[in-house]
C-alpha positions in Angstrom: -235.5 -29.6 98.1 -237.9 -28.1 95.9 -236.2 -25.8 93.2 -237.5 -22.3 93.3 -237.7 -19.0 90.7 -238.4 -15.9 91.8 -239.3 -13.2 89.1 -238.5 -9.7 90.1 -236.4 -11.2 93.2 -233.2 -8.6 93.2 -235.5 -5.5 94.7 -236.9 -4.9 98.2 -239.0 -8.0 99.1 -237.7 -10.8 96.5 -234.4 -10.1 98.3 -235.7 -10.5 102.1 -238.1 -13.9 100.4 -234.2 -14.8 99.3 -232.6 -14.3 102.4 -235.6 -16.3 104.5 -235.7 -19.3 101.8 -232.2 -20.0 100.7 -231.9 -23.1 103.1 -235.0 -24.6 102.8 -235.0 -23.9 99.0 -232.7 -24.4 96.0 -233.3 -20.8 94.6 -233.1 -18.9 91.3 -233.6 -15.2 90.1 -235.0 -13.9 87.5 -234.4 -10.0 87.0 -234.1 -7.2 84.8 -231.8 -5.7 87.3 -228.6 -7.6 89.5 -229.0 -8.7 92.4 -226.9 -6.5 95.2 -226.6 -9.4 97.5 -227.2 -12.5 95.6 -225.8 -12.0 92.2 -224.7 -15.6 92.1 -228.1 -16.8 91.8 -229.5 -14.1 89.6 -230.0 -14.4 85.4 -230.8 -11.1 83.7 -233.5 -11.2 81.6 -237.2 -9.7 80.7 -240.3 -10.9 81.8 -241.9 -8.9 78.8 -239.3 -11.2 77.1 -240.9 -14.6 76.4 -237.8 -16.2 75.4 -235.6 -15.3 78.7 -238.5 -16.6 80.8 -239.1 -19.7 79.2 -235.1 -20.1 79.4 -235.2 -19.5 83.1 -238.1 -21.4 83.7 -236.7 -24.9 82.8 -236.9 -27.5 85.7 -238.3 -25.8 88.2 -241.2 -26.8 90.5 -242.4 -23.5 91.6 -242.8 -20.0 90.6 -242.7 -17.0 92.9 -244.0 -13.6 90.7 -242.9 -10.3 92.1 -242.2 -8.5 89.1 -244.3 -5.8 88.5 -244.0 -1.8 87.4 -245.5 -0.5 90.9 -244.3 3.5 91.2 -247.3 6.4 90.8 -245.5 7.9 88.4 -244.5 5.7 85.7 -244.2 7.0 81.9 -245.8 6.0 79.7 -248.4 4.1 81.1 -248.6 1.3 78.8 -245.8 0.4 80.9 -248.3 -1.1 83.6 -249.8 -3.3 81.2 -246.3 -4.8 79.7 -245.0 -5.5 82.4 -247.8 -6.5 85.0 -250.6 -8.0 82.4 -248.1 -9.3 79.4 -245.5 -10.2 81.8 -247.4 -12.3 83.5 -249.3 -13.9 80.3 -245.8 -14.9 79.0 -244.8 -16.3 82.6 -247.8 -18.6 82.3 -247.1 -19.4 78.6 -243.4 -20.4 80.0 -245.0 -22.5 82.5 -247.2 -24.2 80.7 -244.1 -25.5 78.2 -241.9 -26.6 81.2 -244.7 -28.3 83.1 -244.6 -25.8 86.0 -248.2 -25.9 87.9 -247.6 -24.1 90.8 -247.1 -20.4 91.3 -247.1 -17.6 93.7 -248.2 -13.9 92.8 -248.0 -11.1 94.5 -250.8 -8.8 93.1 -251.9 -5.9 95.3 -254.8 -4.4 97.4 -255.0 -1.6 94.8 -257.8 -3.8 92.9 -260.2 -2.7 95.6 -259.6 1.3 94.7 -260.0 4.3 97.5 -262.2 4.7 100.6 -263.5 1.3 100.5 -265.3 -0.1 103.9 -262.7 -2.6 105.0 -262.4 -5.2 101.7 -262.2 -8.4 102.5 -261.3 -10.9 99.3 -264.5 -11.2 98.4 -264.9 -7.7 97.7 -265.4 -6.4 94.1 -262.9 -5.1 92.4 -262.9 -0.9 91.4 -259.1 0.0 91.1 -258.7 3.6 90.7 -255.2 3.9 89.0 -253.7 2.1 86.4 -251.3 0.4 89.1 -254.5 -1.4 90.3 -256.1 -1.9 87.2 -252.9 -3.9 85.6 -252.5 -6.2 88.6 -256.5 -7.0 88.5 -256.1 -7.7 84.5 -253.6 -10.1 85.7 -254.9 -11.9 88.1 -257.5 -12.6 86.0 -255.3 -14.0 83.6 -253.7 -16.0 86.0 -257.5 -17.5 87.1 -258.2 -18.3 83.3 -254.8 -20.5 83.7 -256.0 -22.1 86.5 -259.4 -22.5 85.3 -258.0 -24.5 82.3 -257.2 -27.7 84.3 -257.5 -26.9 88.3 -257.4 -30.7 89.6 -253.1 -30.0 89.1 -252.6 -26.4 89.4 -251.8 -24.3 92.5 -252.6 -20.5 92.5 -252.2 -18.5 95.3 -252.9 -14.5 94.5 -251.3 -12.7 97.7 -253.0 -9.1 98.0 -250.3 -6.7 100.0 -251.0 -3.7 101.5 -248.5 -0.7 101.3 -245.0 -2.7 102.0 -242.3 -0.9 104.2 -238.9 -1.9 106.1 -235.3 -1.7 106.1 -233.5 -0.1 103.0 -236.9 0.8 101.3 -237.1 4.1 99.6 -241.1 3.7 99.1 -244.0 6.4 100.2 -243.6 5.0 103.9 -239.6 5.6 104.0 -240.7 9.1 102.4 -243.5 9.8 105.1 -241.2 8.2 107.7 -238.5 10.5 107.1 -240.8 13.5 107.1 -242.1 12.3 110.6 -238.8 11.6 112.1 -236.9 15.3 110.3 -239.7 17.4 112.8 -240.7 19.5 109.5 -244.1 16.7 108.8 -247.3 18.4 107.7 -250.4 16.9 108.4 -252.6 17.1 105.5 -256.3 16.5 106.9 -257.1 15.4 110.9 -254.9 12.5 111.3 -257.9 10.5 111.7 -257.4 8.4 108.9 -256.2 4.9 109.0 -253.5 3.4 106.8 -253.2 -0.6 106.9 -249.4 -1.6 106.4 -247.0 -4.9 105.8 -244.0 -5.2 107.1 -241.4 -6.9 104.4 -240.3 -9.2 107.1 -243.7 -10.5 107.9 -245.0 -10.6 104.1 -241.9 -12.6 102.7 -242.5 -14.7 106.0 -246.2 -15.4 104.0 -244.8 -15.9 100.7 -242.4 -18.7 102.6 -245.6 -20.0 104.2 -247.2 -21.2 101.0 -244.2 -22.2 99.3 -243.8 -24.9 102.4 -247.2 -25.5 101.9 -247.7 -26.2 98.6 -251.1 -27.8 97.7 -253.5 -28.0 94.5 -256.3 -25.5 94.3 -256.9 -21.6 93.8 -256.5 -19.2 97.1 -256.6 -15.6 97.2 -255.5 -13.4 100.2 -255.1 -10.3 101.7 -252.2 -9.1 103.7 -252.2 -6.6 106.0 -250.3 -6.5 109.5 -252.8 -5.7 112.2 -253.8 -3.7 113.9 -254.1 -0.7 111.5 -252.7 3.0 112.9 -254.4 6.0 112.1 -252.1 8.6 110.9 -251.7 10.4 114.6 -251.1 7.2 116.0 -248.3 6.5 113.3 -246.7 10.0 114.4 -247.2 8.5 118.2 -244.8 5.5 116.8 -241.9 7.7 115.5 -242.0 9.4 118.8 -241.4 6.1 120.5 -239.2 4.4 118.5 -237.0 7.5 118.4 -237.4 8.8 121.8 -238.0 12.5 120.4 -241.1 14.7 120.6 -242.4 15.2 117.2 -244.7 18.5 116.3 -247.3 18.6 113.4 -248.9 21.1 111.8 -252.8 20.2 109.8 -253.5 21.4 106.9 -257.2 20.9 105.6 -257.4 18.4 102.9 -258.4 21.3 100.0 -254.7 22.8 100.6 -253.1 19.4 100.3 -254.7 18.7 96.6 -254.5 22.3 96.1 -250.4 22.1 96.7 -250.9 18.2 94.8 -252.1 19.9 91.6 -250.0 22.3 91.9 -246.8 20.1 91.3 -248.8 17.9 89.0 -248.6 21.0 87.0 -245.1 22.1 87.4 -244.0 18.3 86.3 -245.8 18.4 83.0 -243.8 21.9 82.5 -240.6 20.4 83.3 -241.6 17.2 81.0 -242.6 19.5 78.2 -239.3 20.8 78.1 -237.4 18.3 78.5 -235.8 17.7 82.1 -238.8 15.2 83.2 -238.0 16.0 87.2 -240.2 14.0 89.5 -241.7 15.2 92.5 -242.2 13.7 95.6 -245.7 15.5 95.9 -248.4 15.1 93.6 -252.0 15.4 93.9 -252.5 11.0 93.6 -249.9 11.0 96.4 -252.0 13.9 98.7 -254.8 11.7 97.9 -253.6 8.5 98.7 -252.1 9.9 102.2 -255.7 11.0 102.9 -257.8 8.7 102.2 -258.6 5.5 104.8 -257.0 2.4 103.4 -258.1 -0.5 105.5 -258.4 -4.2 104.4 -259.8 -7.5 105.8 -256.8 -9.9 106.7 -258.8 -12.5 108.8 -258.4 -15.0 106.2 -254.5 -14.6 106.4 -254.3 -15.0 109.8 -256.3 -17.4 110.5 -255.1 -20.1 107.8 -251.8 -21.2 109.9 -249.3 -18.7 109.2 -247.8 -17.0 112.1 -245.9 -13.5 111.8 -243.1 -13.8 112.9 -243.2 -9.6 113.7 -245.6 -7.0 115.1 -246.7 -4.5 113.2 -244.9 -1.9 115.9 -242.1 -4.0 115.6 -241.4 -3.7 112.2 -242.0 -0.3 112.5 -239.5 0.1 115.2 -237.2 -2.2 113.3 -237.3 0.4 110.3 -236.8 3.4 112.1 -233.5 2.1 113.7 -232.1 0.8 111.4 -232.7 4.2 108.6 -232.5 7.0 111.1 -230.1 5.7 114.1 -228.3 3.0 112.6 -227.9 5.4 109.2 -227.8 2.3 106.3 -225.3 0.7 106.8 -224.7 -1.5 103.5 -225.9 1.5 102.0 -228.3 -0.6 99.4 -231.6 0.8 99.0 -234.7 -0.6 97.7 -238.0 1.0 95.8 -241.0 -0.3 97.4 -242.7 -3.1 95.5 
């Protein structure tokens, strides 16, 4: 039984890659934060912190990197860099003195920015936000590991898409719940489509290549297919919850208008002090907008089977949040 860490493994996917690998895999968490279902497995510790990851890196075969500053709104922003660039420099530096040459990371379709025509992995990379731009810096880190001795190493560089699912409190939750409340506005035609992941499908993926260990560098996308538009997303909700749904459009130059608008009233509220966050920001508006489609032929077509639909998972999620009503009443920020 191969002995497994996860970094990062007590939030929203590390704990459904947990619940999926716990019999085939002897495995460990590292976290900054307890883990609300398995605490008996979980050390607290850094990953800025060399010393607690070289600590919770001895005798292990593999490592599974989740760990990762992620939200739009993080402050200050040297915060992406820590965590997502240094963090991962010391995880290879903890690695490399405990002999560990495989890993898993989970790095993210931001490195291909906004509006781009369908990315495959070959794409160059043009991350708008300094999300994006910390999880490229790393995985180019990670590649300069590799690069050092590849006849022994195994890198694989996963590239999700927007994760969603059960007891996630991310932007889909938060669009979800607007859908499903009857009071959603439309910013734009509705046109636009949105690739997702479902959490059950991507920690399915992350299982995948754990089983399937081998030496040599791979990069992916993952995206559940195929992609919704956002009408056809509202078309979804009214499915799933049996309920006619009415929306309203609003022209894009409203949305960023009302975006702005709150980016402005959050720096007031910073300046003096209270530092509330909104759930509406012009990066948000923008993000909702714009198309966000990605190439996932190589993923699904290397072996791995999802185990869900993409409607599925949908379906799954709206259940369980807005007819089953939480009922561990743990929730999750999206990774």
């Amino acid at each position: 039984m191969k002995d497994i860490i996860i970094i990062g493994a007590s939030g929203f996917v590390g704990t459904r890659l947990t619940d999926i690998c716990k019999k085939d895999f002897a495995i460990t968490n590292l976290d900054k934060h307890q883990s609300p279902f398995f605490n008996k497995i979980t050390t607290l510790g850094d990953v800025r912190n060399p010393a607690d990851v070289e600590k919770a890196l001895q005798e292990k075969d593999a490592v599974v990197l989740l760990a990762a500053e992620h939200r739009d709104d993080v402050s200050p922003t040297s915060l992406y860099y820590d965590v997502n660039v240094q963090g991962a420099k010391n995880v290879l530096a903890a690695m490399d003195k405990t002999g560990i040459k495989n890993i898993i990371f989970t790095s993210s379709v931001a490195v291909y920015g906004l509006n781009k025509q369908n990315p495959n992995e070959k794409y160059p990379a043009d991350p708008f936000n300094h999300y994006g731009k910390s999880k490229w810096q790393a995985e180019e880190a990670l590649r300069e590991w590799y690069n050092k001795n590849p006849q022994e190493k195994s890198l694989t560089i996963i590239r999700p898409t927007v994760i969603f699912g059960e007891r996630n409190r991310g932007n889909v939750y938060n669009l979800l719940k607007q859908i499903a409340s009857g009071k959603f506005l439309m910013v734009g035609k509705g046109t636009n489509y949105k690739s997702m992941a479902y959490v059950g499908n991507i920690a399915a993926f992350i299982k995948y290549y754990l089983q399937n260990t081998q030496p040599g560098y791979q990069v992916f996308n993952y995206i559940d297919k195929p992609d919704l538009n956002m009408n056809e997303l509202v078309s979804q909700v009214e499915k799933s919850l049996d309920k006619s749904i009415p929306s309203t459009h609003f022209p894009y130059w409203l949305g960023m208008l009302g975006g702005y608008s709150f980016d402005i009233l959050s720096k007031l509220t910073g300046a003096v002090g209270i530092n509330k966050k909104f759930s509406v920001s012009s990066v948000r508006v923008k993000k909702f907008c714009a198309t966000t489609q990605f190439d996932a032929t190589k993923a699904h077509n290397c072996g791995f089977k999802a185990p869900y639909t993409l409607s599925q998972g949908l379906h799954n999620t709206l259940h369980y949040e807005f007819i089953e009503k939480q009922k561990d009443g743990i929730t999750f920020e999206s990774e």
